[in-house]
C-alpha positions in Angstrom: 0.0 0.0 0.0 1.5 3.4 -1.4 2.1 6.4 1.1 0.5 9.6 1.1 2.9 12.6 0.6 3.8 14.3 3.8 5.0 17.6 3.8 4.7 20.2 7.2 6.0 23.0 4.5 2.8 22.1 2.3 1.5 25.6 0.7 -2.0 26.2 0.1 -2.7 27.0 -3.4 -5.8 29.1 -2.8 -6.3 30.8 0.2 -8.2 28.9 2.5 -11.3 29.3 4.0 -12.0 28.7 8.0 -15.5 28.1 7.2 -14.7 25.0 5.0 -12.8 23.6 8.6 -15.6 23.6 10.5 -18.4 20.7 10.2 -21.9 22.2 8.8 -23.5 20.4 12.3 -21.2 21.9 14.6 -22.2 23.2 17.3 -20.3 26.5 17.0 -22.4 27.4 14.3 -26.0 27.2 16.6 -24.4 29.1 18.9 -24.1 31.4 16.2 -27.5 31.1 15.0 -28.6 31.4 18.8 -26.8 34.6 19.5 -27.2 36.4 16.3 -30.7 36.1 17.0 -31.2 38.0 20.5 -33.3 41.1 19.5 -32.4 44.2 20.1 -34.8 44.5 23.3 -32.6 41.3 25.2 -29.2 43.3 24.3 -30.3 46.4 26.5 -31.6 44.6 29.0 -28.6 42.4 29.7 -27.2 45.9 29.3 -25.0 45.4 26.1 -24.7 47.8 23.4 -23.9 46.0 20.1 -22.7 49.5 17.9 -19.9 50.5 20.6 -18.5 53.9 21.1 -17.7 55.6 17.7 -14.1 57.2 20.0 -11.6 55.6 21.2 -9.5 51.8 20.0 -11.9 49.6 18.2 -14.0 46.8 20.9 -14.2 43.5 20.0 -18.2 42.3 19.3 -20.1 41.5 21.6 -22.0 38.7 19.6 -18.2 37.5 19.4 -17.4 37.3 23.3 -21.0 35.9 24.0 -20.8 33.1 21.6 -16.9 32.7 23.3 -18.6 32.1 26.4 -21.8 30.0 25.6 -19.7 27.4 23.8 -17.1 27.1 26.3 -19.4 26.8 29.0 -21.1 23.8 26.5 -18.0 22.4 26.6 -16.1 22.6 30.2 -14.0 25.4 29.3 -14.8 28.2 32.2 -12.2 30.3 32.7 -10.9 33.3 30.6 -7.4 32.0 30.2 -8.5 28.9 28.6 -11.0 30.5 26.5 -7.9 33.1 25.1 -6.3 29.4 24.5 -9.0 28.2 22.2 -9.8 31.1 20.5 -6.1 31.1 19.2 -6.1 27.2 18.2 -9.1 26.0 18.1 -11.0 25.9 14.9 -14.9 26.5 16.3 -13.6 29.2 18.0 -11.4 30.8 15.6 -14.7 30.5 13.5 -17.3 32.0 16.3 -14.8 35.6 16.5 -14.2 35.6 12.5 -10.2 34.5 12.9 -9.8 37.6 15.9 -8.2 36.8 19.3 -9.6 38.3 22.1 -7.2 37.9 25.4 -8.1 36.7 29.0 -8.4 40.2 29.9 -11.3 40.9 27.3 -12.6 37.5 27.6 -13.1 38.4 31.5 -14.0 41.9 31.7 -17.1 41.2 29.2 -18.1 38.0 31.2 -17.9 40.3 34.5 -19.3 43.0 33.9 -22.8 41.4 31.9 -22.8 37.9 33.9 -26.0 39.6 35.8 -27.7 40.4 33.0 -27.0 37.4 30.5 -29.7 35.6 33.3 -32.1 36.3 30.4 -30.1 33.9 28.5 -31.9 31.0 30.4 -35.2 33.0 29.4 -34.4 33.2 25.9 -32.9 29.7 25.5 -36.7 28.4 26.9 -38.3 30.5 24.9 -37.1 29.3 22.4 -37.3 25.3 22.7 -40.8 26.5 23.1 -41.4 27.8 20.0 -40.0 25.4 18.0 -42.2 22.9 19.6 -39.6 20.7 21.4 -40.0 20.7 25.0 -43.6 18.6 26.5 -44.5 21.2 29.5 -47.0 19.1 30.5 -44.4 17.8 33.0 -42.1 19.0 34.7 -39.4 17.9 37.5 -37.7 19.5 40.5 -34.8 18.5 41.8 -31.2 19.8 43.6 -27.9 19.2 44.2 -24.7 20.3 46.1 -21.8 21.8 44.3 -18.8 22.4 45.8 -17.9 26.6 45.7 -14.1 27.6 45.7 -13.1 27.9 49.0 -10.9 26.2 50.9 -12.3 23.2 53.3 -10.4 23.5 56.9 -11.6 27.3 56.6 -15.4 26.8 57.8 -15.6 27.3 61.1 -17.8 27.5 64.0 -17.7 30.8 66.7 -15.0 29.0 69.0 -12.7 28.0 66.1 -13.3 32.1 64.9 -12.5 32.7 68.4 -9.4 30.9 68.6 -8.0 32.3 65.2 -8.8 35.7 66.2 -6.5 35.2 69.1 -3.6 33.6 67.6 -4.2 37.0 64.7 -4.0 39.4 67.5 -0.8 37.7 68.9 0.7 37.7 65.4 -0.2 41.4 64.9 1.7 42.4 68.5 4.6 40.1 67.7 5.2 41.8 64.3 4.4 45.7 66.2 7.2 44.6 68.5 9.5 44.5 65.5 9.0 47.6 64.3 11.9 49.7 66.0 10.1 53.1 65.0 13.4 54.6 64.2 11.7 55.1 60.3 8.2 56.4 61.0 8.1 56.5 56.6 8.8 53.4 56.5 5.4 51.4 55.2 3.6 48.5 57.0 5.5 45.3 56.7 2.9 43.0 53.7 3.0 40.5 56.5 1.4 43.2 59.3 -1.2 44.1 56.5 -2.1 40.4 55.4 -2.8 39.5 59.3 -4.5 43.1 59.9 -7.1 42.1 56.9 -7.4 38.6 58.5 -8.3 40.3 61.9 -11.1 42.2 60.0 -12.7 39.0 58.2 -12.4 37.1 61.3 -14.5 40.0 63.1 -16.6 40.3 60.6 -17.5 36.4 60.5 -18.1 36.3 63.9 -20.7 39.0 63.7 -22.3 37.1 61.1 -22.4 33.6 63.4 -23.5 35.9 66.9 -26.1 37.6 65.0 -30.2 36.3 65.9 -30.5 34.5 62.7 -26.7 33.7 61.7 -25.4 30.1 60.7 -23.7 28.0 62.8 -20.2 28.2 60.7 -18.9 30.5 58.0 -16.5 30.1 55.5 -13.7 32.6 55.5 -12.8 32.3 52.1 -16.8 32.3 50.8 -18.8 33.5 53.8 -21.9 32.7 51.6 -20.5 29.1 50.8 -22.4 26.7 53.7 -21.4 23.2 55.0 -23.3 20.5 53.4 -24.2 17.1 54.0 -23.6 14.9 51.0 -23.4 11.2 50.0 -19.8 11.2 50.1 -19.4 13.5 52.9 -19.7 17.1 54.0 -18.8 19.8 51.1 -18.1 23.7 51.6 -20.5 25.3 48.8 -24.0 25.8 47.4 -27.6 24.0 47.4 -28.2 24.6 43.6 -32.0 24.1 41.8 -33.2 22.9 38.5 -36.5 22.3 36.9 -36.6 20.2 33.4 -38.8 19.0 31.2 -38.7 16.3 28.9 -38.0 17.1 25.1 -40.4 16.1 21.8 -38.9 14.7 19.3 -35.3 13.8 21.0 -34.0 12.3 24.1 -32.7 14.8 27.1 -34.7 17.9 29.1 -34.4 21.4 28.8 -34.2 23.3 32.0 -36.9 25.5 32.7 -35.8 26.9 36.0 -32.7 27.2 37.7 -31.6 29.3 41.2 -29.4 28.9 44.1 -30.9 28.4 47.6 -29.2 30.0 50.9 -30.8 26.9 52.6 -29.7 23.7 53.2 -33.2 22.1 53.0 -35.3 21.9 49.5 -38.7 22.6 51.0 -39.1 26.1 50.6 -37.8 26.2 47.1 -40.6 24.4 45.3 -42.8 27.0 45.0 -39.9 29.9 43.5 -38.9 27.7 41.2 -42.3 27.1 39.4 -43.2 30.2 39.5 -39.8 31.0 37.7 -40.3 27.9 35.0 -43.7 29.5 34.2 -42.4 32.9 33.8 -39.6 31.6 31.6 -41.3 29.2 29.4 -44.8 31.1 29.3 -47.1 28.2 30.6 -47.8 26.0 33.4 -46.8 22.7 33.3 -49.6 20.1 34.3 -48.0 18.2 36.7 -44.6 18.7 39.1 -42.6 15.8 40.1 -40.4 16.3 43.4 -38.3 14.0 46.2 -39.8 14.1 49.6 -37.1 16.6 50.4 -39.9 19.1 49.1 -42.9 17.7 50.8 -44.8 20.1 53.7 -48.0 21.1 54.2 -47.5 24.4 53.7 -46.1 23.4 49.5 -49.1 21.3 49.4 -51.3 23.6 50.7 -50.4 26.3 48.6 -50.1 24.0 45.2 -54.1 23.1 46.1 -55.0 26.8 46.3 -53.6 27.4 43.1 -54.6 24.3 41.0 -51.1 23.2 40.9 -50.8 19.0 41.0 -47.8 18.1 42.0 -46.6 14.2 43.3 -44.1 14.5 46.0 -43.2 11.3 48.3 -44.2 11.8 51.8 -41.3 11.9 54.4 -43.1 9.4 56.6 -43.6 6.8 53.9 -42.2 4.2 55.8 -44.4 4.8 58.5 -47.5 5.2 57.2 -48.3 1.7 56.6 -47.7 0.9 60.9 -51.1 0.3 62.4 -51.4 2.8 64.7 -49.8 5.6 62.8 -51.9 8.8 62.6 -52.9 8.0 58.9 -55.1 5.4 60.3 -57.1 7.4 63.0 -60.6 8.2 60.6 -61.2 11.9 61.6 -65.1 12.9 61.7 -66.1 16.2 60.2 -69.2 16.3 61.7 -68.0 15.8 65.1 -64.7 16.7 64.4 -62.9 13.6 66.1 -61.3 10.8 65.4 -61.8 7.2 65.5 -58.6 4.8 66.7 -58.1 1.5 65.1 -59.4 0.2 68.0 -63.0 1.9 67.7 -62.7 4.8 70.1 -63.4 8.2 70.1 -60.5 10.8 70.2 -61.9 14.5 70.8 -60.8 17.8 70.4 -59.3 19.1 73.7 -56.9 21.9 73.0 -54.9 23.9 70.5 -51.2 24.9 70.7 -48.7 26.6 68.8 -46.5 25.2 66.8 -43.3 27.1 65.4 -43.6 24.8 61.8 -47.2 24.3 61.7 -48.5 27.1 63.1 -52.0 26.4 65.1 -52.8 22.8 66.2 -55.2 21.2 67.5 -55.6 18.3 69.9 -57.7 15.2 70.3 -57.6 12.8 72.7 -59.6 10.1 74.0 -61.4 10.0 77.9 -59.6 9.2 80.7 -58.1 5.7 81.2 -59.5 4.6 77.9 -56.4 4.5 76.1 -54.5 2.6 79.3 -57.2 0.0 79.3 -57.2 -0.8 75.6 -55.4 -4.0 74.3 -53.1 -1.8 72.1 -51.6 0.3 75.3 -47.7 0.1 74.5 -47.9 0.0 71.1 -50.2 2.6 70.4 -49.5 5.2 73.5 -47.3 4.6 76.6 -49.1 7.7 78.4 -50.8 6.6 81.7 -52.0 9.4 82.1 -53.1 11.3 79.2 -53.0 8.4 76.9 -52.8 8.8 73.0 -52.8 12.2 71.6 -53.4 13.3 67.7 -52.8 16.7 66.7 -53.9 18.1 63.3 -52.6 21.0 62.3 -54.0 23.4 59.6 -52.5 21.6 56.9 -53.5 18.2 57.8 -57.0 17.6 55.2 -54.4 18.8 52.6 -52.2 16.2 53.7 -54.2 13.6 53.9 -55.5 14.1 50.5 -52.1 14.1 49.2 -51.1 10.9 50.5 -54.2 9.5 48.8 -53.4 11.0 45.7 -50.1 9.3 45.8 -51.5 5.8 46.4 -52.9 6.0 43.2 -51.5 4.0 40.1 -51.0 7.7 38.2 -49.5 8.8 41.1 -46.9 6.0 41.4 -46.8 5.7 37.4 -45.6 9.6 37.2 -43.3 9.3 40.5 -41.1 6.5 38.2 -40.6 9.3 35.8 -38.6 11.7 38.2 -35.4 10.0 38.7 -34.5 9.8 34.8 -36.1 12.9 34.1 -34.4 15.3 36.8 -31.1 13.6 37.8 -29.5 13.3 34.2 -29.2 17.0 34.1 -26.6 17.5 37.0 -24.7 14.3 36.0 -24.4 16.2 32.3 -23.8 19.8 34.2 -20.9 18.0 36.6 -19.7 15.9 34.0 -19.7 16.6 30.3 -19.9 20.8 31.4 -17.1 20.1 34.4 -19.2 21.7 36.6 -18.1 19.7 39.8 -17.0 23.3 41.7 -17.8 26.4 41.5 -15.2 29.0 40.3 -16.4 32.5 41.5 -17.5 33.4 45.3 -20.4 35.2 47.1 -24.3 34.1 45.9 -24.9 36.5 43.9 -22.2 35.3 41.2 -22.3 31.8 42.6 -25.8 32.3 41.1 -25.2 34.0 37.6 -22.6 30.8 37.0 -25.1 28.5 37.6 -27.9 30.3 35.4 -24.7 30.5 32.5 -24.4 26.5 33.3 -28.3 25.9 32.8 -28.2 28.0 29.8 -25.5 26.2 28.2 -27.3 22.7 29.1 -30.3 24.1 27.1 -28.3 24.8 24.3 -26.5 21.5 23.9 -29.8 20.1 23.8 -31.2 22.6 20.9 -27.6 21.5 18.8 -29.0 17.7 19.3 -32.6 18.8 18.0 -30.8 21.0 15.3 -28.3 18.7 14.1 -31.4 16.0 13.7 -33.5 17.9 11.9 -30.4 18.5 9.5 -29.9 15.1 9.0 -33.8 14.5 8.9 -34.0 17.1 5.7 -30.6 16.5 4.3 
């Protein structure tokens, strides 16, 4: 078999073109096609001005930066060093700025400055999976996940390790004082004296934070918005991230329709943002919301019945629902408002008390010595005295409904759905977008990274329905 010619000092003999190097399918060219058509209304409000400043050096596009961005964060490349990398030897790249190469310092100061306001990127990117009639919102999933933020582990720390640092800081800061002779009063502060003076200060300033009525328990020097976080493999310093996704027509994967970062540990409290945000993004509301039990309360159930919402959420007591003398099987009375026991007696109203998670409950329970004569005393109630006490709070019909809901076969048949419809995303996110830690600090940019990484999720999905409809017509 003959050899092909080999020459590194091969000349072309026309000049070549860099859009004859790049595959018609590539992705690069539907982040193109995505970017090129923002309207002008989007630009403003993410606060970009395409026609630039008629004085002054010529600025590089912004269409050009953007598209930079959206297909490195596609792709795992996050930072602006390695972006300056590929836009100098990386065809798709090369491609998306028209041959120019814009440095780290560009690449950065476009992504700082408009990272707030490219949010509406998620919008747009829904908006448009919408349109073109590939995303089913007649379901939807909610899920969320810990992601580590940049910071350094052994810095969280509770009041008495602050308090213990603080001390060794003041002793470092007299020890260097003594040092200073004083003989040169220009001379300036030794870098040493000013590194352990700003430590002092964000010491301090974290201990306010954990003495304060409602502060955490432990704080993060280097992120003091980063929290401790229990996962499977162990506690992680960083952020509770949320999705929502619903399933794609036509092709396999989601499309995220919500995304946000939570400042609590706990899910609970998010399901109710983050449909709200999934409507306003993808202009209607989906039929039915899938959750883990991390997201069932009364108070979510309550307020999805008031507004027609279904949703099918575990309960957190599953596993002891089914125990015969669990609550579930007390039958309450509306028109006496009691409750029967599995035993055939009559539990009563008695009292009401506050309860800082509920709110108002009430109590029921039986007549005196009923409950300590019954064959089920031990099992049921251990209480002499008082004997078994139910207590309903204002949530309870909603609950109880709920879990009857979820007995049924549609119930269970649509809880199957949630695990392969929700958890793909962050394995795709963590994995394919190496989105395993965060890079920037604080919330607020903690939560513009993750609304770029959404973003970028929803577009490789568009490329897969793109680059199938190609082949489909080709």
């Amino acid at each position: 078999m003959p050899v092909r010619p080999f020459s590194r000092e091969q000349q072309w003999l026309l000049p070549p073109s860099l859009d004859d190097a790049l595959a018609a399918d590539h992705p690069a060219r539907f982040v193109a096609a995505f970017v090129d058509a923002i309207d002008t209304e989007t630009w403003v409000e993410m606060g970009i001005v395409l026609r630039g400043d008629p004085e002054g050096a010529p600025a590089y596009d912004a269409r050009a930066l953007l598209g930079v961005w959206a297909l490195g964060f596609m792709t795992g490349i996050r930072t602006s060093r390695k972006l300056e990398a590929a836009c100098q030897d990386q065809i798709p790249y090369l491609w998306l700025t028209g041959f120019q190469q814009p440095d780290h310092n560009t690449l950065w100061r476009f992504y700082q400055q408009h990272r707030d306001g490219m949010r509406l990127l998620l919008k747009h990117s829904v908006r448009t999976a919408v349109e073109l009639g590939l995303v089913d919102l007649a379901l939807q999933a909610i899920d969320g996940t810990r992601v580590r933020g940049n910071v350094a582990q052994e810095r969280t720390l509770d009041a008495e390790g602050l308090a213990r640092l603080l001390r060794r800081t003041d002793a470092r800061i007299a020890e260097l004082e003594s040092q200073q002779t004083g003989d040169d009063p220009s001379l300036p502060p030794l870098p040493a004296h000013l590194r352990a003076e700003a430590l002092r200060a964000q010491v301090r300033e974290a201990l306010q934070r954990l003495t304060a009525a409602d502060g955490p328990a432990r704080v993060n020097l280097t992120d003091q918005d980063a929290k401790l976080l229990r996962t499977r493999h162990g506690y992680v310093t960083g952020y509770n991230v949320q999705a929502m996704a619903s399933p794609l027509h036509g092709v396999s994967g989601q499309i995220i329709t919500a995304a946000d970062v939570t400042p609590r540990v706990n899910d609970a409290h998010e399901l109710l943002p983050m449909m709200e945000q999934a409507e306003r993004n993808s202009g209607v509301a989906a039929e039915v919301t899938l959750a883990d039990a991390g997201y069932h309360s009364g108070a979510n159930l309550g307020a999805c019945a008031e507004q027609g919402r279904t949703v099918a959420i575990p309960d957190q007591q599953q596993a002891w629902l089914s125990r015969p003398y669990h609550k579930e099987q007390f039958v309450y009375d509306d028109t006496r408002d009691s409750y029967t026991c599995p035993a055939g007696q009559t539990l009563r109203f008695f009292s009401t008390k506050r309860d800082r998670s509920s709110g108002q409950v009430r109590r029921y329970r039986a007549a005196d010595g009923v409950c300590a004569a019954c064959p089920a005393f031990g099992a049921c109630t251990r209480d002499r005295r008082n004997g078994r006490t139910i207590q309903a709070g204002p949530h309870d019909r909603v609950l109880r409904a709920h879990r009857a809901w979820q007995a049924s076969e549609e119930a269970r048949r649509l809880s199957s759905i949630r695990r392969w419809l929700i958890e793909p995303v962050f394995s795709v996110i963590k994995d394919q977008q190496a989105a395993r830690r965060f890079l920037l600090r604080g919330a607020e940019n903690v939560r513009a990274e993750w609304c770029w990484l959404a973003t970028a999720f929803n577009l490789r999905a568009l490329v897969r329905a793109w680059q199938l409809r190609a082949a489909i017509s080709a």
